[in-house]
C-alpha positions as a Python dict, from the first residue, in 0.01 Angstrom:
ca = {
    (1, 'X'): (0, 0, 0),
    (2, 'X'): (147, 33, -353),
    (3, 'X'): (-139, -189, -532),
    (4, 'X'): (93, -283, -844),
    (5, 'X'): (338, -493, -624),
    (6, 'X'): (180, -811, -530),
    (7, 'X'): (232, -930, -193),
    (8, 'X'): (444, -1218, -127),
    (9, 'X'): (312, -1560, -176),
    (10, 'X'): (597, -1749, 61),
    (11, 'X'): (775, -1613, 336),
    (12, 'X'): (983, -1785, 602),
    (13, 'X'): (1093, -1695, 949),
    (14, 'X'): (1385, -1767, 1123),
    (15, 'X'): (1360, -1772, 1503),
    (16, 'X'): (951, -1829, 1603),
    (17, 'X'): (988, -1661, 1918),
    (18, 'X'): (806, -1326, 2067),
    (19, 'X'): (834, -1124, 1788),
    (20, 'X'): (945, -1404, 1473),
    (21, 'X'): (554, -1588, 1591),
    (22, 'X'): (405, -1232, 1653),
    (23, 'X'): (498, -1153, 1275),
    (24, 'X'): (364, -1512, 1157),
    (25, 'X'): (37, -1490, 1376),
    (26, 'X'): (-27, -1111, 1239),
    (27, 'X'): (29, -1206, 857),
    (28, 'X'): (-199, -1533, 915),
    (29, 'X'): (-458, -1377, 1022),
    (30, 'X'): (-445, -1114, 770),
    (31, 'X'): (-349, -1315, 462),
    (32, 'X'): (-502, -1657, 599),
    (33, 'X'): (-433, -1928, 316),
    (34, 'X'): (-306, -1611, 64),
    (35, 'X'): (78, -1691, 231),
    (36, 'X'): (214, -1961, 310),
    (37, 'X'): (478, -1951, 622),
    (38, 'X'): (764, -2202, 704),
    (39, 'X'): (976, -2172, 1040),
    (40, 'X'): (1304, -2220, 1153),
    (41, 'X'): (1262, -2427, 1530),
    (42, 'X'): (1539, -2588, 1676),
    (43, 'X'): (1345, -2836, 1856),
    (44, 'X'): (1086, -3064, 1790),
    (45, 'X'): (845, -2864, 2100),
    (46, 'X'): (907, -2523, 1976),
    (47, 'X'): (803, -2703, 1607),
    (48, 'X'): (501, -2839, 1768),
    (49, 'X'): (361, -2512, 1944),
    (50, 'X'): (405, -2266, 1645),
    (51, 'X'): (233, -2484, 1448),
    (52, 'X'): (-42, -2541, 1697),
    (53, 'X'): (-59, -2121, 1773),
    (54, 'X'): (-156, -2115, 1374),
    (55, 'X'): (198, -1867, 1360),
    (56, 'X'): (351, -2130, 1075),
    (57, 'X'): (218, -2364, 812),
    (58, 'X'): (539, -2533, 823),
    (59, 'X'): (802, -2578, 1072),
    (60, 'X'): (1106, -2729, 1133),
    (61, 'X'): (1552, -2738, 1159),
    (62, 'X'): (1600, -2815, 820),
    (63, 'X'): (1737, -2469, 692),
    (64, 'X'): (1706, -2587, 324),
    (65, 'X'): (1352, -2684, 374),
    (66, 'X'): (1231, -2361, 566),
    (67, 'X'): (1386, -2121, 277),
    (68, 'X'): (1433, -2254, -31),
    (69, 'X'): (1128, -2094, -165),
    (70, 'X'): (1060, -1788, 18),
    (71, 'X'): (1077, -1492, -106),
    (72, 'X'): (1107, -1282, 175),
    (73, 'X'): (1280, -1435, 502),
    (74, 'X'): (1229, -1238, 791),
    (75, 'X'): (1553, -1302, 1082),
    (76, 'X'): (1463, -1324, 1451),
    (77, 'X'): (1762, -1508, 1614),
    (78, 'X'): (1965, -1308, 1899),
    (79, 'X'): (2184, -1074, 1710),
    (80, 'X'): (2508, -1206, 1691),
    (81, 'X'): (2323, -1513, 1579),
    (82, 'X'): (2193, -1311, 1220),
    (83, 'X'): (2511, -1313, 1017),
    (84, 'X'): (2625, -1700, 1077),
    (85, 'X'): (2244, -1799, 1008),
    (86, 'X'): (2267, -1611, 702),
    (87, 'X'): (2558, -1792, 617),
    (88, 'X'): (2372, -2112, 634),
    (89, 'X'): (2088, -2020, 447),
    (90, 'X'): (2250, -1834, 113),
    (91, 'X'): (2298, -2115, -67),
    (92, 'X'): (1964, -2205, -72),
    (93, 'X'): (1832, -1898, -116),
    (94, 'X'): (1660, -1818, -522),
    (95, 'X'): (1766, -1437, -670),
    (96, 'X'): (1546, -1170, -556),
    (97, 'X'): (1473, -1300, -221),
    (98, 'X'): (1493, -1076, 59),
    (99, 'X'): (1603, -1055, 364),
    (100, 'X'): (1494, -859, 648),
    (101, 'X'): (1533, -868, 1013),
    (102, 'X'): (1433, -739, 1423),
    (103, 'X'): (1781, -708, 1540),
    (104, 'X'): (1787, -400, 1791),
    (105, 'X'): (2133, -357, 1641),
    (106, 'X'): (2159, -244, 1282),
    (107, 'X'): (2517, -116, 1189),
    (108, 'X'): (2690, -434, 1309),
    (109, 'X'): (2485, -646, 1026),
    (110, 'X'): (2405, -418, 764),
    (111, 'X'): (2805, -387, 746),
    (112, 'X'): (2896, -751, 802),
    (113, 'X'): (2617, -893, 543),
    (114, 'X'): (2716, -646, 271),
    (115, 'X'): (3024, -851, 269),
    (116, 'X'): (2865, -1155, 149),
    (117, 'X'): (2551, -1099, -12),
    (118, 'X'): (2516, -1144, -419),
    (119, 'X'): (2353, -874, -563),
    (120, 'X'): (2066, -1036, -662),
    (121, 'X'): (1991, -1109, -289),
    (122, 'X'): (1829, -803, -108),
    (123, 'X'): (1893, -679, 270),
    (124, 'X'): (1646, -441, 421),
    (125, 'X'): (1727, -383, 789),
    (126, 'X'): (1448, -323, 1035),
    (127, 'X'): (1351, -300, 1408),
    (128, 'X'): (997, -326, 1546),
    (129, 'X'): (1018, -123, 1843),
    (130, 'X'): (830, -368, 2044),
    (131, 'X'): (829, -653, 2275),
    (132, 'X'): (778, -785, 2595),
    (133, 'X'): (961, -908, 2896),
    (134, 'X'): (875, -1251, 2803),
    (135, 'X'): (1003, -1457, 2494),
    (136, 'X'): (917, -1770, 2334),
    (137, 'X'): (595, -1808, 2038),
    (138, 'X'): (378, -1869, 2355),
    (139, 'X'): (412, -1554, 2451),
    (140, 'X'): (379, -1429, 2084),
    (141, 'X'): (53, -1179, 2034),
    (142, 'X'): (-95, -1079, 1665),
    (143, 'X'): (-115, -765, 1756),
    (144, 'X'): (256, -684, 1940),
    (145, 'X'): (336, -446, 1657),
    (146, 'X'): (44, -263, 1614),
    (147, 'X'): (95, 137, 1713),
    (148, 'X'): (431, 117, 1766),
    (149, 'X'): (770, 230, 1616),
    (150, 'X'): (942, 12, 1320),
    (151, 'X'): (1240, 148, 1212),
    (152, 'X'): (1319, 83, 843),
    (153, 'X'): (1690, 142, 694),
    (154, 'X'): (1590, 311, 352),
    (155, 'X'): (1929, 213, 207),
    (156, 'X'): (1919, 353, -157),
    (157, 'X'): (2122, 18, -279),
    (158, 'X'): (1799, -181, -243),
    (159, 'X'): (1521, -149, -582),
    (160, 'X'): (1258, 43, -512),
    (161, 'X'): (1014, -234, -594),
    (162, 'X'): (1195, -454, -381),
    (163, 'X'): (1170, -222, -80),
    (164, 'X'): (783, -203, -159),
    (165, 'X'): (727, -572, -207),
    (166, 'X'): (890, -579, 167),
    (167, 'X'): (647, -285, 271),
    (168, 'X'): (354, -380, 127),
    (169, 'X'): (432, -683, 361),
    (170, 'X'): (540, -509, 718),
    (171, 'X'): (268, -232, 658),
    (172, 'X'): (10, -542, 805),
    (173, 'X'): (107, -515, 1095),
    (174, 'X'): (9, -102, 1131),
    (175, 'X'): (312, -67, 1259),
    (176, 'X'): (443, 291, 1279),
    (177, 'X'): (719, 300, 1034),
    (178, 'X'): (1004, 504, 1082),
    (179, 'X'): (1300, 567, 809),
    (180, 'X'): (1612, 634, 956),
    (181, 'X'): (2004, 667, 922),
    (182, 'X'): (2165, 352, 1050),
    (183, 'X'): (2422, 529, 1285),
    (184, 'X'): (2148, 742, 1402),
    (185, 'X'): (1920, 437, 1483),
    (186, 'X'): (2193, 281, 1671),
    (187, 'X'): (2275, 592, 1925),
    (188, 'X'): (1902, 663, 1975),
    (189, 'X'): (1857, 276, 2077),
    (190, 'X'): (2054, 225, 2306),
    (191, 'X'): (1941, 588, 2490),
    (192, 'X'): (1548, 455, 2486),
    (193, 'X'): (1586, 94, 2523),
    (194, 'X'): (1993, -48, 2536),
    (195, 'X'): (2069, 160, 2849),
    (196, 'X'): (1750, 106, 3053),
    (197, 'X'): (1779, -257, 2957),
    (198, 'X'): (2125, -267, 3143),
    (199, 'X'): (1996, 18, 3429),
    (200, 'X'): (1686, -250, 3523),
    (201, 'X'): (1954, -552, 3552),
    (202, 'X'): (2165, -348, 3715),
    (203, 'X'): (1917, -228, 3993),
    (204, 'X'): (1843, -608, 4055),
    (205, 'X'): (2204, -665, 4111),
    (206, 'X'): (2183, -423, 4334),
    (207, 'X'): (1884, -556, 4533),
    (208, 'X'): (2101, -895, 4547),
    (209, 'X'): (2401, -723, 4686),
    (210, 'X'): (2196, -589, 5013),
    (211, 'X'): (2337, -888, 5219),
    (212, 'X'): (2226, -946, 5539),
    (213, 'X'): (1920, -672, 5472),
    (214, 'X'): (1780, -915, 5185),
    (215, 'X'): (1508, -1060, 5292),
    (216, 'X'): (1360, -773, 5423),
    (217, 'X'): (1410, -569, 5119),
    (218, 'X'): (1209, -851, 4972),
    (219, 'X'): (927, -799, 5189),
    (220, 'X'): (924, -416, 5080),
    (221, 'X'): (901, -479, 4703),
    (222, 'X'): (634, -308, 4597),
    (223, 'X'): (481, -147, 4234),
    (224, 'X'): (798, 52, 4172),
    (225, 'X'): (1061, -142, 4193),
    (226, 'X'): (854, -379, 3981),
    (227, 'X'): (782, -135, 3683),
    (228, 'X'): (1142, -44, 3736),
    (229, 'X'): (1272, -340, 3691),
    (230, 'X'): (1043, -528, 3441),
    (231, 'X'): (1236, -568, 3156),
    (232, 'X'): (1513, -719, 3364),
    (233, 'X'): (1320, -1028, 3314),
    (234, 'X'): (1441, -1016, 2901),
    (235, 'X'): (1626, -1243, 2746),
    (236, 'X'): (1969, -1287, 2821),
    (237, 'X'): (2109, -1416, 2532),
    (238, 'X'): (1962, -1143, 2329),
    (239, 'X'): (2095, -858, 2533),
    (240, 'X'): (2440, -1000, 2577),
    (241, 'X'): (2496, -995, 2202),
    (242, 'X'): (2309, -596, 2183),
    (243, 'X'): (2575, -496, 2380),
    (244, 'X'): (2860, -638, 2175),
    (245, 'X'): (2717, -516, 1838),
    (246, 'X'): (2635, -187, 1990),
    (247, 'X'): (2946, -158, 2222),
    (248, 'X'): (3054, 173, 2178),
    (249, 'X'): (2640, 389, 2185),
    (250, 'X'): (2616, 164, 2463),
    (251, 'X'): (2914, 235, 2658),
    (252, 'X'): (2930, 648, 2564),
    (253, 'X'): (2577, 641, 2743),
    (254, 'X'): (2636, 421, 3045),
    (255, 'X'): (2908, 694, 3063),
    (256, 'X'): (2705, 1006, 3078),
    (257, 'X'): (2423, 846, 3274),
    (258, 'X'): (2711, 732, 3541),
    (259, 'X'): (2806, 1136, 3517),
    (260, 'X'): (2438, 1255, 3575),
    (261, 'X'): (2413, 985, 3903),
    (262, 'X'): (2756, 1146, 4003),
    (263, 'X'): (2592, 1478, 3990),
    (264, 'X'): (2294, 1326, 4229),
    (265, 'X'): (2489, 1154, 4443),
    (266, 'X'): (2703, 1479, 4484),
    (267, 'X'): (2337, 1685, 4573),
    (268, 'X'): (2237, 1443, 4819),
    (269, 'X'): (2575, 1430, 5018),
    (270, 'X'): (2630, 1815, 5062),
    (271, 'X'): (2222, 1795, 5130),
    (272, 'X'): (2124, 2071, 4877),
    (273, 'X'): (1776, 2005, 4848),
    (274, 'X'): (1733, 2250, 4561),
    (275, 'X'): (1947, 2054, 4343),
    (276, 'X'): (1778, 1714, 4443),
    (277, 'X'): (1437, 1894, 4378),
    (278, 'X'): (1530, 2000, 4046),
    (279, 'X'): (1645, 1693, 3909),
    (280, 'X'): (1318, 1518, 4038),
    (281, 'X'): (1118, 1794, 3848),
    (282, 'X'): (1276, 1860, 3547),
    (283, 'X'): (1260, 1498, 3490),
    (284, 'X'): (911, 1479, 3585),
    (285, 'X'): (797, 1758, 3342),
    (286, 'X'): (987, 1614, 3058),
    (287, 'X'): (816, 1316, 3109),
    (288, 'X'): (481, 1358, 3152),
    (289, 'X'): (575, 1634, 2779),
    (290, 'X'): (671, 1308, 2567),
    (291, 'X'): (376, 1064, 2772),
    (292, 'X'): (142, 1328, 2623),
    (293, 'X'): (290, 1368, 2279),
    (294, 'X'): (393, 1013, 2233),
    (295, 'X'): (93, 830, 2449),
    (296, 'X'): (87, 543, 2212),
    (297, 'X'): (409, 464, 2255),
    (298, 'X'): (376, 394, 2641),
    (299, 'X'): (69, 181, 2615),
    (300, 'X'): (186, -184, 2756),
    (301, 'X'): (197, -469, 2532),
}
């Protein structure tokens, strides 16, 4: 932590879900009464429980009221949901705030908010690699960040001493931060976590398309087909909009993992059990390579 930039005395979050409340609950319990944290809720409930989890001091619709004095506002709505929110709130917004975000997408919104920021108003994209197949501040956890990848887009537009104010801030959470090119960031997501997200709903489709064998597929479900399918159980809205602000990494891969099936389904019907083995292996070895190296990364949530 750079010890000449102060930490931020306000900060206010927009969407208090999974990972909006995980933030809050995380710098709380850090900072305690040292920050103060107002909350963007659309309903009167959602107000209610964030306050009650301790991940807000202050919660509620009113955009004015949640942002006019923060100086960093940290954006948790579904993606597509980032730009028209920041819309709303840059007119209430005081010079030098910044603005940072959890979108799984980055191009999309570094590229559309450049349009209409001033330049006294800061973007610093970001992406906790993180979360859980549950969403809502209920199922928000202090320590979802902790040990695990945050991407940070180092644009060389932004201050140095703004970036640090922002990292002194993230760097709470002992996240493992992670610089990288915003194209770059975009391919690589939706290889680890875009295309499985699609690949899990798609092999519950599948399971709902065995017709009259159903309900005794049902009985069979077992530990694979729930690991396999866990993150099926995300948030719809969220991944709808991933896919249209990351159509084309999205669609390239779906492409090449629909050629590497091909090439299985090819094995299996002229029965050439050497090919079939290899695939199994090689995968097998490559994976247990990166659980070993990367072990952290595959703890659960």
């Amino acid at each position: 932590m750079n010890k000449n930039i102060s930490l931020p005395k306000t900060l206010a979050i927009i969407g208090v879900g999974l990972i909006g409340g995980s933030l809050g609950l995380c710098l709380k319990n850090k900072l305690g009464d040292e920050i103060f944290i107002s909350g963007l809720c659309r309903t009167e409930k959602s107000m209610k429980t964030a306050l009650e989890l301790g991940a807000v001091d202050f919660a509620s619709a009113d955009v004015e009221k949640v942002v006019e004095n923060a100086e960093i506002i940290f954006l948790s709505p579904p993606v597509l949901q980032i730009v028209p929110t920041v819309k709303k709130i840059l007119p209430y917004l005081k010079p030098g705030t910044i603005l940072t975000d959890a979108g799984s997408t980055k191009k999309f919104i570094y590229d559309e908010l450049k349009k209409i920021l001033p330049p006294d108003i800061y973007y610093i994209g970001g992406h906790p690699m993180t979360g859980r197949e549950k969403s809502g501040v209920t199922a928000a956890n202090a320590d979802l960040f902790k040990d695990k990848v945050y991407v940070i887009i180092d644009d060389p537009e932004v201050p140095a001493e703004v970036y640090e104010k922002l990292m002194n801030t993230l760097r709470l959470t002992e996240s493992n931060f992670t610089p990288m090119d915003i194209e770059r960031h975009d391919r690589c997501a939706s290889i680890i976590s875009h295309v499985p997200h699609v690949t899990a709903a798609a092999l519950v489709t599948l399971l709902n398309r065995a017709g009259g064998d159903l309900y005794f597929c049902l009985k069979l479900i077992g530990g694979g087909f729930k690991d396999t399918t866990r993150i099926a159980s995300s948030n719809a809205d969220m991944w709808a909009d991933i896919c249209m602000t990351n159509s084309d990494a999205i669609s390239n891969n779906l492409r090449d993992l629909q050629k590497i099936l091909g090439e299985v389904i090819e094995a299996i019907d002229s029965h050439d059990r050497q090919k079939v083995h290899d695939y199994f292996a090689k995968s097998k070895e490559r994976r247990d390579e990166i659980l070993t190296k990367f072990e952290k990364k595959f703890n659960p949530n």
